[in-house]
C-alpha positions as CSV (number, residue, x, y, z in Angstrom):
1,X,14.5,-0.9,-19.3
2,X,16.4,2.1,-20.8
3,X,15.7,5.2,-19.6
4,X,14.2,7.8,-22.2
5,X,15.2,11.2,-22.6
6,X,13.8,13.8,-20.3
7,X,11.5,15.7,-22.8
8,X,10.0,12.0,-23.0
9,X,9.8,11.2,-19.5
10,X,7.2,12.8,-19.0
11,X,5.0,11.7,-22.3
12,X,5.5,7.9,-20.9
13,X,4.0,9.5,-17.1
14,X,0.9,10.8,-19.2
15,X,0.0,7.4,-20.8
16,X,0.7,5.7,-17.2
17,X,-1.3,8.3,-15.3
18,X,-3.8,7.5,-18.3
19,X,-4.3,4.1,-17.6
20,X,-4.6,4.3,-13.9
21,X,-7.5,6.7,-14.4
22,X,-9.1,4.0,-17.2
23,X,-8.9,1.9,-13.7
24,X,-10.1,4.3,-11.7
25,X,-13.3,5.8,-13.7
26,X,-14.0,1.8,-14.5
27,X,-14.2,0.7,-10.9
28,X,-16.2,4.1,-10.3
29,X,-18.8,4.0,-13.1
30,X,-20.0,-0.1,-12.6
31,X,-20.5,0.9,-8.8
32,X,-23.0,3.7,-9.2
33,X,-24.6,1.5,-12.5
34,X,-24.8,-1.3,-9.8
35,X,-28.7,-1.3,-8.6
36,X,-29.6,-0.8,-12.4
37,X,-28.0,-4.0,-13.6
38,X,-29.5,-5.6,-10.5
39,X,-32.8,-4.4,-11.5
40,X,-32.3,-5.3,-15.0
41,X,-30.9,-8.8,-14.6
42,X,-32.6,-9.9,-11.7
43,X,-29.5,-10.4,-9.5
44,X,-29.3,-11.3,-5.6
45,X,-27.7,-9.1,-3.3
46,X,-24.5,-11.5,-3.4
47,X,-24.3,-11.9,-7.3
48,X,-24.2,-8.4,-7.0
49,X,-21.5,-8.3,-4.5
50,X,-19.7,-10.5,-6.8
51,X,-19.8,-8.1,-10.2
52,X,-17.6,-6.2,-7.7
53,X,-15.3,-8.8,-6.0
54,X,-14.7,-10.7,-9.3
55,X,-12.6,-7.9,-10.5
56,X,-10.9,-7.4,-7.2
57,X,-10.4,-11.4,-6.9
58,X,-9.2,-11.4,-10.5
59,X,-7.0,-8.1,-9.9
60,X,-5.5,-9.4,-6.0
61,X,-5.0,-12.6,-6.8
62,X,-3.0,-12.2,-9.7
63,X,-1.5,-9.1,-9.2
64,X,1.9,-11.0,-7.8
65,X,2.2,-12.5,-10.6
66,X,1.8,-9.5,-12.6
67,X,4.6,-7.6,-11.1
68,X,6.5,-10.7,-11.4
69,X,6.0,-10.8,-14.8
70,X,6.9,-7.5,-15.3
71,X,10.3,-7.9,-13.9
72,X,11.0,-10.9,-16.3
73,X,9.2,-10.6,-19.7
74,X,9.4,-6.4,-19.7
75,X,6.7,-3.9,-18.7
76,X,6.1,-2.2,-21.4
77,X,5.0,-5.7,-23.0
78,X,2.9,-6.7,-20.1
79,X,1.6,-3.3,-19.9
80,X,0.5,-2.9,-23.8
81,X,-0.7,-6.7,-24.1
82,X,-2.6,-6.6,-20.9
83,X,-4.2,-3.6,-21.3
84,X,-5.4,-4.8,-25.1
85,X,-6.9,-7.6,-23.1
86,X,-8.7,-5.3,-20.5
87,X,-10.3,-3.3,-23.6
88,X,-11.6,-7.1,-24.4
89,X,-13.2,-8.0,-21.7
90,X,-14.4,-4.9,-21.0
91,X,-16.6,-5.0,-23.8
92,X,-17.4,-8.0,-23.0
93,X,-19.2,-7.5,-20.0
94,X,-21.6,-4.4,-22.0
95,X,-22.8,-7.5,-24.1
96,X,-23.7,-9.3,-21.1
97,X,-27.2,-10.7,-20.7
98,X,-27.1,-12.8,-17.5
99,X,-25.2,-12.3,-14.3
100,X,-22.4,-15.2,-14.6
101,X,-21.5,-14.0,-17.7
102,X,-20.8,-10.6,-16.4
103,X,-18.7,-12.0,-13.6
104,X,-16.5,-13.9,-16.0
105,X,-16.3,-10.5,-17.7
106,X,-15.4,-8.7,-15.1
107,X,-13.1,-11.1,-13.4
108,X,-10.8,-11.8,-16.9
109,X,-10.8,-7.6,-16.6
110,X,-9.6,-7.6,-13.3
111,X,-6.6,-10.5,-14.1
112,X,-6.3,-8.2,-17.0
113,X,-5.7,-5.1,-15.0
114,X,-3.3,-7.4,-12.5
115,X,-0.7,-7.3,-15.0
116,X,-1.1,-4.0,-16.4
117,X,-0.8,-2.0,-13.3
118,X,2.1,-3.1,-11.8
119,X,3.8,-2.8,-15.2
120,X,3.0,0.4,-15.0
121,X,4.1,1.6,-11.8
122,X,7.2,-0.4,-12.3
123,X,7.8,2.0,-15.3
124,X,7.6,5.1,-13.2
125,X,9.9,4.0,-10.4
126,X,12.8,2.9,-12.7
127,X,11.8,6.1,-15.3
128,X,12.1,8.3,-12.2
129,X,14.9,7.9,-9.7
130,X,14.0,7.7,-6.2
131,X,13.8,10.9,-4.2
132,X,11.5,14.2,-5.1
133,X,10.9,13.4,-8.5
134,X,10.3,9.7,-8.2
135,X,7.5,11.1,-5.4
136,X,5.9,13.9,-7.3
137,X,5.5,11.6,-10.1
138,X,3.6,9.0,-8.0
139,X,1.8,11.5,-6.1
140,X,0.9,12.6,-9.9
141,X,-0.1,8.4,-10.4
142,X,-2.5,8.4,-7.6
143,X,-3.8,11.5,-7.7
144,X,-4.8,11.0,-11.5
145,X,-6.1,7.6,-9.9
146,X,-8.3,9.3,-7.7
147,X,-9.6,11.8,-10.6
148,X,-10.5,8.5,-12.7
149,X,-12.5,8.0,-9.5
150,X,-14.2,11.4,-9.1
151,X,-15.4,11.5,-13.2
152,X,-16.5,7.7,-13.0
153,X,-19.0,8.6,-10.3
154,X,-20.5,11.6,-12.7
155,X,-20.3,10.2,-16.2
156,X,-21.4,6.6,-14.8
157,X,-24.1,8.2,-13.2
158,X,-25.1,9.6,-16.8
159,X,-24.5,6.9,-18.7
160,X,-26.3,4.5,-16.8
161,X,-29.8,6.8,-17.6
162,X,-29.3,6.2,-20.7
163,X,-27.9,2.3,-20.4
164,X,-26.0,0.7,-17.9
165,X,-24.4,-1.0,-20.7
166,X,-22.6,2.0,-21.6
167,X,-20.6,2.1,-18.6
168,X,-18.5,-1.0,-20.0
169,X,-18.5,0.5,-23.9
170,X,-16.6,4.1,-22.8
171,X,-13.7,2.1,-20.9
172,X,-13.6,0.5,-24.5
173,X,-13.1,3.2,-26.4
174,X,-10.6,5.1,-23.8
175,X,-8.5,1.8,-23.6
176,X,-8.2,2.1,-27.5
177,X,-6.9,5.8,-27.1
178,X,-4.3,4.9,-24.4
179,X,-3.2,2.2,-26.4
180,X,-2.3,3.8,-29.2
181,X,-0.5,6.4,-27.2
182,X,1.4,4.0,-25.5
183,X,2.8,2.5,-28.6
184,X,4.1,5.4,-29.4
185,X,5.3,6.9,-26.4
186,X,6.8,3.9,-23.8
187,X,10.0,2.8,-25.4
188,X,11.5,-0.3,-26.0
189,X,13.4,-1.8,-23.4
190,X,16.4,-4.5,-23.7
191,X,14.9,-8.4,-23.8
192,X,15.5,-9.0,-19.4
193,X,17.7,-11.4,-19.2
194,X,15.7,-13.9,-18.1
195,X,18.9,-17.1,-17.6
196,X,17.9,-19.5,-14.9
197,X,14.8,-17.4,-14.0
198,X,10.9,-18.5,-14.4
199,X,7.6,-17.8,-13.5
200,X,6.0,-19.3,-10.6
201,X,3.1,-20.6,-11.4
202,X,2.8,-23.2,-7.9
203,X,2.9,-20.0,-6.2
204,X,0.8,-18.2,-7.9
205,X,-2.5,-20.2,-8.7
206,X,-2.1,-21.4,-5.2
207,X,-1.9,-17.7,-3.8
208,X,-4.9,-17.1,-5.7
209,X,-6.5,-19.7,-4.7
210,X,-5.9,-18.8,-1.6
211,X,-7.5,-15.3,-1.7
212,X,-10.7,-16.3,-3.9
213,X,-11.5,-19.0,-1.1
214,X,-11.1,-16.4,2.2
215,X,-13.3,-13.7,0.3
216,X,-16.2,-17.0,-0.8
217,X,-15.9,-17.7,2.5
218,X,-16.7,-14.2,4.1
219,X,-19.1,-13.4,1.8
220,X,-20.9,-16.9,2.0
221,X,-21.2,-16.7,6.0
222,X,-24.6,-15.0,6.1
223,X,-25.9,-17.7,3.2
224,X,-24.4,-21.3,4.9
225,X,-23.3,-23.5,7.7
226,X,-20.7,-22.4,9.8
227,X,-19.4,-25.9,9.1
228,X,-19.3,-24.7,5.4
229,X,-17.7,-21.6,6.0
230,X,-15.1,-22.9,8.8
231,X,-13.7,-25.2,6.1
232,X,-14.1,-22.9,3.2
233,X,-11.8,-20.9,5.6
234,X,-9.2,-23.6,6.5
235,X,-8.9,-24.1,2.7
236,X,-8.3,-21.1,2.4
237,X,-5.5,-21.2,4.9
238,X,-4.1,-24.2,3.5
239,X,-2.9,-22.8,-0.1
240,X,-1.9,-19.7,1.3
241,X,0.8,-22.3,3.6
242,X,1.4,-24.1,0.0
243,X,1.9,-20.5,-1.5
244,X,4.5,-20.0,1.6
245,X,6.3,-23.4,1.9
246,X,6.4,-22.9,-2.2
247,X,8.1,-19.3,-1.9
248,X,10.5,-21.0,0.0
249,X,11.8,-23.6,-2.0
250,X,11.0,-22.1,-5.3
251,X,14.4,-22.0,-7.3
252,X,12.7,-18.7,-8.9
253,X,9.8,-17.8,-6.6
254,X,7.1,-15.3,-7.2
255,X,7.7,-13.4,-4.4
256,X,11.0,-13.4,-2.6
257,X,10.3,-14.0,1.3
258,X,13.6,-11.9,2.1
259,X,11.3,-9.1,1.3
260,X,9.4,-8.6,4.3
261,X,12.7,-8.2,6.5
262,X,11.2,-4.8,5.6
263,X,9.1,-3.8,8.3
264,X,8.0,-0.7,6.2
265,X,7.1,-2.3,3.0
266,X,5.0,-4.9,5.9
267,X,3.7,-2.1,7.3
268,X,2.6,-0.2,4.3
269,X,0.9,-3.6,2.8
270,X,-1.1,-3.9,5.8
271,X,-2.3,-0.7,6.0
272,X,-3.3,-0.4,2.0
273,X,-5.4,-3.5,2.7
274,X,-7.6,-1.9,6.0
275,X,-8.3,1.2,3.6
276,X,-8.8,-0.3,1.2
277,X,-11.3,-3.1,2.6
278,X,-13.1,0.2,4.5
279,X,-12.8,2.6,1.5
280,X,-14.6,0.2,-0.7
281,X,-16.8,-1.4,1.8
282,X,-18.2,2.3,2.9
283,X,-18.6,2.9,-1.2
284,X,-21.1,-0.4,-1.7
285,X,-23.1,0.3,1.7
286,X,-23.4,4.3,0.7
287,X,-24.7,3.4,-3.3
288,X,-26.8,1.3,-1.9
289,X,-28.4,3.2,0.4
290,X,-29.0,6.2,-1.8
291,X,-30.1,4.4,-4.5
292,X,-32.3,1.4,-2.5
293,X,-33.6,3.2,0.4
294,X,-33.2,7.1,-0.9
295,X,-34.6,5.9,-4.5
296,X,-32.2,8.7,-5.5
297,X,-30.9,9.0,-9.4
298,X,-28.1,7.6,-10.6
299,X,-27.3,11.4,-11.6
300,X,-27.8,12.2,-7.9
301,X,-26.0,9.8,-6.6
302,X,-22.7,10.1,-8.3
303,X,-22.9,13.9,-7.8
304,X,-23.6,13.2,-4.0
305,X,-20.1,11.1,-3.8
306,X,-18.6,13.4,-6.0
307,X,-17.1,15.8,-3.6
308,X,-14.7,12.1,-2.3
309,X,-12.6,12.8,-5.2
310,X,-11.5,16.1,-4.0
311,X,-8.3,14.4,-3.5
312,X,-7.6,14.2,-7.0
313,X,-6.6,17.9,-6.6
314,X,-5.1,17.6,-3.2
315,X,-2.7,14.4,-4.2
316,X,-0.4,16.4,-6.2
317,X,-0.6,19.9,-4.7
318,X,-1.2,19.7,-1.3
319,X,0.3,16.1,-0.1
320,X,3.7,16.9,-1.5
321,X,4.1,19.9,0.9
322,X,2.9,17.9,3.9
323,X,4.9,15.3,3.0
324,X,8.1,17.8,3.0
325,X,7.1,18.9,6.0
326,X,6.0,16.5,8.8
327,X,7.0,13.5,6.3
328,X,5.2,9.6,5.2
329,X,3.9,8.4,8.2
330,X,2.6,11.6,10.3
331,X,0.8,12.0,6.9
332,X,-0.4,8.6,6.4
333,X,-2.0,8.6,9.9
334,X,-3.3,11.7,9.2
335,X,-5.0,10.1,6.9
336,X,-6.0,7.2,8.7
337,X,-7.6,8.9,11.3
338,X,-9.8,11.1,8.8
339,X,-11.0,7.8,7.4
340,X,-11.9,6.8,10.9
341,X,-13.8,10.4,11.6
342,X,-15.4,9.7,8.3
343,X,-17.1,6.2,9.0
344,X,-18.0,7.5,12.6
345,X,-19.8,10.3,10.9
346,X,-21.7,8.4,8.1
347,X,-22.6,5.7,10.9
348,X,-26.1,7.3,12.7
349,X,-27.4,7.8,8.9
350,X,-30.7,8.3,9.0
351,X,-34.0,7.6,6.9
352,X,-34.1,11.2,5.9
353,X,-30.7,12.5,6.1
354,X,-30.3,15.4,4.0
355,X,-27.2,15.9,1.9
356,X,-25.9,18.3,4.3
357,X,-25.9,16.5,6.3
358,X,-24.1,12.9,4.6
359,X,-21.5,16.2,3.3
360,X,-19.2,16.2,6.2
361,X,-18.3,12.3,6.4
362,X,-18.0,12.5,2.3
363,X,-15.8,15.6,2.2
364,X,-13.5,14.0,5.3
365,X,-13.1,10.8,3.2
366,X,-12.0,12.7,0.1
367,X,-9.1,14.5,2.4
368,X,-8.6,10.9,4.1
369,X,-8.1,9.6,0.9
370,X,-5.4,12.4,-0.8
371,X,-3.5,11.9,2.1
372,X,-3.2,8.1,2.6
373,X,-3.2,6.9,-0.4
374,X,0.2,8.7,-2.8
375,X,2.4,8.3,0.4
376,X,1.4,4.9,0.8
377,X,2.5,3.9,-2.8
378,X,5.4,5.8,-2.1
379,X,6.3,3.9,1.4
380,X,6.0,0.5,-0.5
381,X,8.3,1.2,-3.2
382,X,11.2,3.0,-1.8
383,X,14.1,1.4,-1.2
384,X,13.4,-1.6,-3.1
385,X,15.8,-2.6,-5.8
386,X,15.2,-1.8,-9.3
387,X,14.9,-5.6,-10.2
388,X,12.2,-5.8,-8.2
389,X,9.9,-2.7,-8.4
390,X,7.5,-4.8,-10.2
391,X,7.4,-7.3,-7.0
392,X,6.6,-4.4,-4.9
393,X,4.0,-2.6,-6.9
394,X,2.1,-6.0,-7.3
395,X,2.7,-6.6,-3.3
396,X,1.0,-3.3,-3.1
397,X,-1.8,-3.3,-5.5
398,X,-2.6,-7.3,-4.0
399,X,-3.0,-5.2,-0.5
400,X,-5.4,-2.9,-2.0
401,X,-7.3,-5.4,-4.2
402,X,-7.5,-8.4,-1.6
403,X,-8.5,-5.3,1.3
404,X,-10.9,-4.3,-1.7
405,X,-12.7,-7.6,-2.2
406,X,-12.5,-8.4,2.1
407,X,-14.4,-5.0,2.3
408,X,-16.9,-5.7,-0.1
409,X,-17.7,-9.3,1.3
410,X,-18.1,-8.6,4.9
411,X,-20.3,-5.5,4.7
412,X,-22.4,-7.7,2.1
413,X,-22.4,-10.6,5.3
414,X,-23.1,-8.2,7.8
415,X,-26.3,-6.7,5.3
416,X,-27.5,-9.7,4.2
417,X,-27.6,-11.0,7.8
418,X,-29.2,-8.0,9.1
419,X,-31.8,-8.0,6.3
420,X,-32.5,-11.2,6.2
421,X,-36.3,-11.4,7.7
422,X,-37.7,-8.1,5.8
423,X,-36.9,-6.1,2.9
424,X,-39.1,-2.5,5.3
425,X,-37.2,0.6,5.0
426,X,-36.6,0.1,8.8
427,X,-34.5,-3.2,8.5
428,X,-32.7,-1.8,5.2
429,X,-31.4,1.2,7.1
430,X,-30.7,-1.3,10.7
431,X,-28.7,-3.3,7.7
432,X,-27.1,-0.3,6.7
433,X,-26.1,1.1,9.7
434,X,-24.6,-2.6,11.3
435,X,-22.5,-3.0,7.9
436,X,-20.9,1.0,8.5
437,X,-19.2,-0.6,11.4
438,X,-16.8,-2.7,9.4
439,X,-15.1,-0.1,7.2
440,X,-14.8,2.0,10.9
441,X,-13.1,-0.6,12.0
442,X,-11.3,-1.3,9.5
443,X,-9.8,2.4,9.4
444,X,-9.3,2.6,13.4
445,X,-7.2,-0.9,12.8
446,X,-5.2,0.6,10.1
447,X,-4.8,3.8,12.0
448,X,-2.8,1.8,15.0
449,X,-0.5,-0.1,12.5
450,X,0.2,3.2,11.2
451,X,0.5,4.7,14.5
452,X,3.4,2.0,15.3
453,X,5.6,3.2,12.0
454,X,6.0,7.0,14.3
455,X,8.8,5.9,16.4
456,X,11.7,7.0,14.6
457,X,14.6,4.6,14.1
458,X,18.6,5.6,12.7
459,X,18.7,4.3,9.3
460,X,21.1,1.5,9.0
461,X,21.1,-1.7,7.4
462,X,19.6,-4.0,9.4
463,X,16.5,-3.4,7.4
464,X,17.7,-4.8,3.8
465,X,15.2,-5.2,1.1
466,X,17.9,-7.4,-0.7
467,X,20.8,-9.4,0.5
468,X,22.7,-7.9,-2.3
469,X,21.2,-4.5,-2.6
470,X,23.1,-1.4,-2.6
471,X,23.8,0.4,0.5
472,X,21.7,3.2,-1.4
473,X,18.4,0.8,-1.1
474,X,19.8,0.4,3.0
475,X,20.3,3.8,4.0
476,X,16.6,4.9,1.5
477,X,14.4,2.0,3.1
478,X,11.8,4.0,4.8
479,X,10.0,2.8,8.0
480,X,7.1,5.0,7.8
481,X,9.3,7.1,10.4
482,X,9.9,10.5,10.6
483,X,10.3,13.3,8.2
484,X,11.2,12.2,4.8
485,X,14.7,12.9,3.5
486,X,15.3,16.4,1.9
């Protein structure tokens, strides 16, 4: 893709940073309308679950092939088609009358937003060339991400008093807006040349595959057999070998295997998906419980969570000079072991726990979050060749999206199994307080593997992302070691 002029650089960051916080408010505003649309289509706690994992399933499991695509057909197609197909289906899903249709809904959004996002951040880290500027503008990204966040838990909160349904008809009308804006600002790129290349598509309905059957299989354990859910796991395990041994041999595969010589790009993955799975996780458990066992407002409740998004001021003012300073990976664990502090504070909740005192574990996730997440993005794409920026963004965002839908499912298991014999106030909260041990474990886990990226290594070679990548992408690769380069 050609590279615009400067005064337009810019322009094309505000329509990405624009559809990252479409994302972000979407995700935001269905999970504080969650209880309503339970209430008002007479869902189970698991079809509830499943509005949510849909669009992470959908979004994970095709997000490879999304940044694939993106590479070979040209992000700025991917990202303006797809995101025409996100303002769809997310009108879709405000028409919806019964639960399976919202789930197809919401799962065609999330394959929607699997190729849009990728594109996207593909665009910024060719538009921007790596080193400060490349980093504020993603630190920008996710900190836009996290505002999307922070103004879907208010305006979902007051939508859904008026109609749950309208928290699928604003992402409509904002898609619209970016769309418009996005034909007018991202510029054409050159046709990629495309000779002897193709898309995967072995690897990539067997990958997802793969991930839709380890999610039904976690979230299904509390409902079935263990005979059910062993083989609904080996399944699982099977087509994600088929994905590998595919990868392999694949003439053109969807994901290169050379790319995980990069021990920082493996690192980075891992640790998006244990935040991710925790961050998410704690969200559902802490909705729930205001809303099911609290009987707060959907008003109250997204103004509760509200302080979380302080990190959509923090990303791209404070995280920059930290990053300068002690560099990625003293930041990341930083980060990591707020997230931790913030489970282990949330985790006695009580029956009648005043705000102040839920305020502390809420305002430590929101630093957690400003922290982890812009340096993480950063980590995963840095050093990678331009050719494949789109591979590594969808790596990424599959981290994120698979941890997401993991999350989701096992705090649901651990609830439903908890809950199983009464619906009293006193099993609710027992529920409650036994599924808050999976996103604190999740964090303390990701805080170890983040722990291992501090021991700082010389920066040679023997970490290529490519065979034939520059010695730039060689002597760049980070490790999540030390302090970044000045």
């Amino acid at each position: 893709m050609s590279k615009p002029s400067p005064s337009r650089t810019w322009g094309v960051l505000l329509v990405l940073c624009g559809a990252i916080f479409l994302e972000g408010i979407d995700v935001a505003m269905l999970n504080v309308a969650l209880p309503s649309i339970r209430a008002d289509l007479k869902l189970s706690t698991g079809e509830l679950q499943w509005v949510m994992s849909a669009y992470v399933v959908g979004y994970g499991g095709f997000m490879l092939l999304g940044g694939r695509a993106a590479d070979l057909f040209g992000r700025r197609r991917m990202f303006l088609s797809w995101l025409t197909v996100f303002l769809l289906f997310s009108g879709l899903g405000g028409f919806a009358d019964d639960g399976p249709t919202l789930i197809v809904a919401r799962f065609v959004t999330g394959v929607a937003a699997a190729f849009m996002t990728p594109a996207g951040l593909s665009v910024i880290t060719t538009h921007f060339e790596e080193g400060p500027r490349r980093d504020k503008a993603l630190l920008v990204y996710s900190g836009t991400a996290a505002g999307g966040f922070s103004v879907g838990l208010v305006v979902g909160g007051l939508l859904t008093s008026v109609d749950w349904r309208w928290v699928f008809f604003a992402p409509v009308v904002l898609s619209f807006l970016i769309l418009v804006a996005g034909f007018a600002l991202v510029p054409r790129a050159e046709r990629p040349d495309r000779a002897g290349r193709r898309v995967d598509l072995l690897g990539a309905l067997s990958v997802t595959g793969a991930i839709v059957l380890l999610v039904l299989a976690v979230e299904r354990a509390a409902h079935t057999t263990a005979a059910w859910t062993l083989g609904t796991l080996l399944a699982g395990l099977a087509l994600l070998a088929v994905f590998v041994l595919t990868e392999r041999r694949a003439p053109a595969p969807l994901v290169r295997l050379g790319i995980f010589r990069s021990r920082s790009l493996v690192r980075a993955n891992l640790v998006a998906l244990l935040f991710a799975g925790g961050f998410f996780g704690f969200q559902f458990v802490a909705v729930l419980y205001l809303r099911e066992l609290r009987g707060w407002s959907t008003v109250q409740t997204s103004l509760a969570l509200l302080v979380i998004g302080i990190d959509a001021v923090l990303s791209p003012t404070l995280t920059p000079r930290l990053v300068d300073r002690f560099g990625h990976a003293k930041v990341i664990l930083g980060g990591l072991l707020l997230a931790t502090l913030a489970y282990a504070l949330f985790l006695p909740v009580g029956a009648d726990w005043t705000y102040a005192a839920m305020f502390p574990a809420f305002v430590t996730l929101g630093l957690a979050f400003s922290l982890a997440y812009g340096p993480l993005t950063i980590v995963a794409t840095d050093g990678v060749d331009e050719e494949e920026q789109g591979l590594a963004g969808g790596l990424l965002y599959t981290s994120f999206q698979f941890g997401a839908a993991l999350g989701l499912s096992s705090v649901t298991a651990v609830l439903v199994a908890a809950t199983a014999d009464t619906g009293s106030p006193r099993a609710l909260l027992d529920g409650y307080r036994a599924a808050l041990v999976v996103p604190l474990a999740a964090a303390a886990l990701a805080a170890v593997i983040g722990a291992l990226g501090l021991r700082r290594r010389p920066r040679t070679g023997a970490e290529e992302v490519r065979p034939d990548a520059p010695a730039r992408g060689h002597a760049e690769a980070a490790d999540l070691t030390g302090p970044r380069r000045q």
